[in-house]
C-alpha positions as CSV (number, residue, x, y, z in Angstrom):
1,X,0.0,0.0,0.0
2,X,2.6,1.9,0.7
3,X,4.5,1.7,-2.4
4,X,1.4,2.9,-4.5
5,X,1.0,6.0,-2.4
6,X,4.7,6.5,-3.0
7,X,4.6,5.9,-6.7
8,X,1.7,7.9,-7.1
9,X,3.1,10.6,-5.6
10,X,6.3,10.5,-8.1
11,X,3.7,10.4,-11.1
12,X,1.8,13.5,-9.6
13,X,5.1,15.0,-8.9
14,X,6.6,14.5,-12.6
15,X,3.4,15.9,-14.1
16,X,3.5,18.7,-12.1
17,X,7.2,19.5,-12.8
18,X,6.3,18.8,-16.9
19,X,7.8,21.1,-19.5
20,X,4.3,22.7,-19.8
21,X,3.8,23.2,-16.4
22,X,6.8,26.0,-15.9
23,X,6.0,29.4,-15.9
24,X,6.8,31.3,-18.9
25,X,9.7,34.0,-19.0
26,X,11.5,35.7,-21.9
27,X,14.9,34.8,-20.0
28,X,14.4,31.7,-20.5
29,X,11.9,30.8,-23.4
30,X,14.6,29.3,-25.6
31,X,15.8,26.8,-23.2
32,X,12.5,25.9,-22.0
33,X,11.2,25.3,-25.8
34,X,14.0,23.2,-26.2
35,X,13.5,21.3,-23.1
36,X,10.1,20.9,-24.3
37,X,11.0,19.3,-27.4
38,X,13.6,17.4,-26.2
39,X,10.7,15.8,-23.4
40,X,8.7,14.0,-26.4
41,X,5.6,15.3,-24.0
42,X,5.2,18.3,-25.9
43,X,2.8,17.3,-29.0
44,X,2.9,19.2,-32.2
45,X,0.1,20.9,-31.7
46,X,0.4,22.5,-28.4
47,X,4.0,23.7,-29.8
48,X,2.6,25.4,-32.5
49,X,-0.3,26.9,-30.6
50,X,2.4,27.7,-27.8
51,X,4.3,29.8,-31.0
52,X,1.4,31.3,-32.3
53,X,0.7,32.4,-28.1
54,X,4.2,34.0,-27.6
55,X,3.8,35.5,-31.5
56,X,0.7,37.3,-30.8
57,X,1.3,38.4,-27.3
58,X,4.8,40.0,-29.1
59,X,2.6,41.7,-31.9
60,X,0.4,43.1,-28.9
61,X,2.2,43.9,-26.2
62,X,0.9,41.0,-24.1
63,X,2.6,40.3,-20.9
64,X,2.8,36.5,-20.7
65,X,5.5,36.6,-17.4
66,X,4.1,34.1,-14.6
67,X,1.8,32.1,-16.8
68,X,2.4,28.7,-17.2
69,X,3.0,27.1,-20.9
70,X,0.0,24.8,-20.3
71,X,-2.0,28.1,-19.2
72,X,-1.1,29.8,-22.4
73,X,-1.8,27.3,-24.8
74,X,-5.6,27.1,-23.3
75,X,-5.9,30.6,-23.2
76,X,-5.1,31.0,-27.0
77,X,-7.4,28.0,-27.7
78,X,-9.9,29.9,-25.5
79,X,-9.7,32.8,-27.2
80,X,-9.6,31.5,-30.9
81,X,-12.8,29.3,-30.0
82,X,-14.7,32.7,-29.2
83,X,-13.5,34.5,-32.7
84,X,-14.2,31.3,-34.1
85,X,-17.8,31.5,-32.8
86,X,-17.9,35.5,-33.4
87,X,-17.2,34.7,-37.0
88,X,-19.7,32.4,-37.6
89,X,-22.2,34.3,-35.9
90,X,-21.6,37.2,-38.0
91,X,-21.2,35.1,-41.1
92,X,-25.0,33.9,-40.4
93,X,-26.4,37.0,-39.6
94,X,-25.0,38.4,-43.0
95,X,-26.6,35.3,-44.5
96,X,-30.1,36.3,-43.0
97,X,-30.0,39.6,-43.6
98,X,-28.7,39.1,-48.2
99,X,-31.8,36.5,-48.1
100,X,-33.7,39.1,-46.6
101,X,-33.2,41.4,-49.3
102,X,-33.0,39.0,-52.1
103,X,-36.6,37.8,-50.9
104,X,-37.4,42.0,-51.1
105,X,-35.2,43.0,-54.4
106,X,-33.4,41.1,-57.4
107,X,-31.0,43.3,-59.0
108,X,-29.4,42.5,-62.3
109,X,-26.7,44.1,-64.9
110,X,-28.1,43.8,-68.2
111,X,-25.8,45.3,-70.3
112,X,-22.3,46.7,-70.5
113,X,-20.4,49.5,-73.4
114,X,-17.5,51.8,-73.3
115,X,-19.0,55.3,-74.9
116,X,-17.4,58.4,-75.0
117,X,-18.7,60.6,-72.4
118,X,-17.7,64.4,-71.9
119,X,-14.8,63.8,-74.2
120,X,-13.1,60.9,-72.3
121,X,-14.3,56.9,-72.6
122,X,-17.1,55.8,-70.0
123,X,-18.4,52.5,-68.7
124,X,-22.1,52.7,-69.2
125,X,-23.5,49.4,-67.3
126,X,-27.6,48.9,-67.5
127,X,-29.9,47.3,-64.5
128,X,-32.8,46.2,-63.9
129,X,-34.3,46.7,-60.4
130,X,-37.6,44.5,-59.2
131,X,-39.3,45.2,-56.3
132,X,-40.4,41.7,-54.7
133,X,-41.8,43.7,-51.8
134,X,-45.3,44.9,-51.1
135,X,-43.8,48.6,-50.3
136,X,-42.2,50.9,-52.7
137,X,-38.3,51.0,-52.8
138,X,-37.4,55.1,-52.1
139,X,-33.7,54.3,-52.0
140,X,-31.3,51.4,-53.0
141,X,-28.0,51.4,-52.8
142,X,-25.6,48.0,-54.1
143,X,-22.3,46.2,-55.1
144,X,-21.5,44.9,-57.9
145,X,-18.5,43.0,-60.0
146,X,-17.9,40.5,-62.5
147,X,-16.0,37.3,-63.4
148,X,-15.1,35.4,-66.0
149,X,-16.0,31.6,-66.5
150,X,-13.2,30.6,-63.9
151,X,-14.5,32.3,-61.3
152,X,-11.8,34.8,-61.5
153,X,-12.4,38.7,-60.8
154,X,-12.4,40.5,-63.7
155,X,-12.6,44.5,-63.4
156,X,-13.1,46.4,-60.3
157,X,-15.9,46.2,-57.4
158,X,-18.4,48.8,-58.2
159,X,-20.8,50.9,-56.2
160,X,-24.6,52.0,-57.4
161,X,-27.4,53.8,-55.6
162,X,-30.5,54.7,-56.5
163,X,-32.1,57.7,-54.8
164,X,-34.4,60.0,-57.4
165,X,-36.5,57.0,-58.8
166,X,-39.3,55.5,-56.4
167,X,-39.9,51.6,-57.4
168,X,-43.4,50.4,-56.6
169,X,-44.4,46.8,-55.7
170,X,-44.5,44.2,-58.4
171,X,-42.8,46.9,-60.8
172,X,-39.3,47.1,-62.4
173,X,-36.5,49.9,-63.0
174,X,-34.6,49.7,-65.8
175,X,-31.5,52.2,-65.8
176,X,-28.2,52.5,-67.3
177,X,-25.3,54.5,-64.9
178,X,-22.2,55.5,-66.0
179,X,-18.6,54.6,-64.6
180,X,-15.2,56.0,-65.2
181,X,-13.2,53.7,-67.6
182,X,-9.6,54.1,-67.6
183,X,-7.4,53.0,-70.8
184,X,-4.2,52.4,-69.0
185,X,-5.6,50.1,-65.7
186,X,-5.3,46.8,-67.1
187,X,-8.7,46.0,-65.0
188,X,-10.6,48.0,-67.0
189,X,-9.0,47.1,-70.3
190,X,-9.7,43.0,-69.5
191,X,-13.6,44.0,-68.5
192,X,-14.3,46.4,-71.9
193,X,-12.6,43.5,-74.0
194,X,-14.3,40.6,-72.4
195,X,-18.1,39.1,-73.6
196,X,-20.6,40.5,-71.7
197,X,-22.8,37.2,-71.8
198,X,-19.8,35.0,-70.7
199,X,-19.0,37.4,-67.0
200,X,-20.6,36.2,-64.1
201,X,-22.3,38.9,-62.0
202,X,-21.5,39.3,-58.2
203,X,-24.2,41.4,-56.9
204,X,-24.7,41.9,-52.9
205,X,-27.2,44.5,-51.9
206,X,-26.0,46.9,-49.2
207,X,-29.4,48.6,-47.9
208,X,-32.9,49.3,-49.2
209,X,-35.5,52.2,-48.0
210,X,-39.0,52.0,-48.1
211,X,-41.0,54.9,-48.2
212,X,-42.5,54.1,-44.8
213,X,-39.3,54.8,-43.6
214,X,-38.6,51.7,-42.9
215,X,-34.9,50.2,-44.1
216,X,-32.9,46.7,-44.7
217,X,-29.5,46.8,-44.3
């Protein structure tokens, strides 16, 4: 009986004394990481989580002195499970909120040129704007850009709004805007020379006004 108190005690005492178990100190980090690799009780992982740790907390100014390793590691875990979450949360909400508008709004370019406009060459895009709702648009305001069959960007992101033109429920408004082309961005140069009916369109709606005053965005 005595012998397996004893020997428990070792084991307790070993795994308290551990490589992750020491308290962290920029004198002496080095030796300590190579003690911990040296140990074999140190997995991959929790070395390149420890890294990452002592990386950030340089980056911010982070005092890590008197925490142990093993505290570190489960505070950056910690931590990155709560963005991780964050993230997500956001990334649904965003969700909810396009299909919101979608369900209100479908928004598509219809046509694209390069004119000549106040003596210099213009992008003149056309949309049409439905209103899925059953209250009329006052104000819309979206993104837009284009790809090619690949999936790859071609041109630049563009902004639209529409403020002077009411849309009423069920009906459709059918606009063209004008951009600012320029001959020597090689962006612009690859959009004006591609097909129109081969680009993907990348619309997201940014916010919508009603005339009740009420607003998506």
């Amino acid at each position: 009986m005595k012998n397996i108190i004893f020997s428990t005690i070792i084991l307790l005492f070993i795994s308290c004394n551990g490589p992750l178990n020491k308290k962290y100190s920029k004198a002496t980090v080095d030796q300590d990481l190579e003690e911990m690799q040296k140990s074999g009780k140190v997995s991959q992982e929790e070395a390149g989580i420890l890294i990452g740790a002592m990386m950030k907390a340089e980056f911010t100014g982070e005092s890590l002195e008197g925490k142990t390793y093993k505290q570190i590691i489960k505070e950056f875990k910690n931590a990155e499970s709560e963005q991780e979450k964050l993230k997500n949360e956001e990334m649904e909400r965003l969700a909810k909120l396009q299909q919101k508008m979608n369900e209100a709004v479908v928004v598509a370019v219809t046509s694209m040129s390069v004119e000549e406009y106040n003596y210099d060459d213009a992008f003149v895009f056309g949309f049409a704007v439905k209103n899925k709702s059953d209250k009329t648009i006052d104000a819309i305001k979206f993104n837009f850009s284009f790809a090619n069959k690949l999936g790859d960007s071609i041109g630049g992101d563009y902004t639209l709004s529409i403020t002077d033109d009411q849309i009423k429920p069920g009906k459709t408004f059918n606009g063209q805007f004008i951009f600012d082309f320029n001959q020597f961005e090689s962006e612009d140069t690859r959009l004006a020379s591609s097909d129109f009916s081969n680009l993907k369109q990348k619309i997201q709606i940014v916010k919508i006004i009603f005339d009740d005053g009420t607003t998506i965005e």
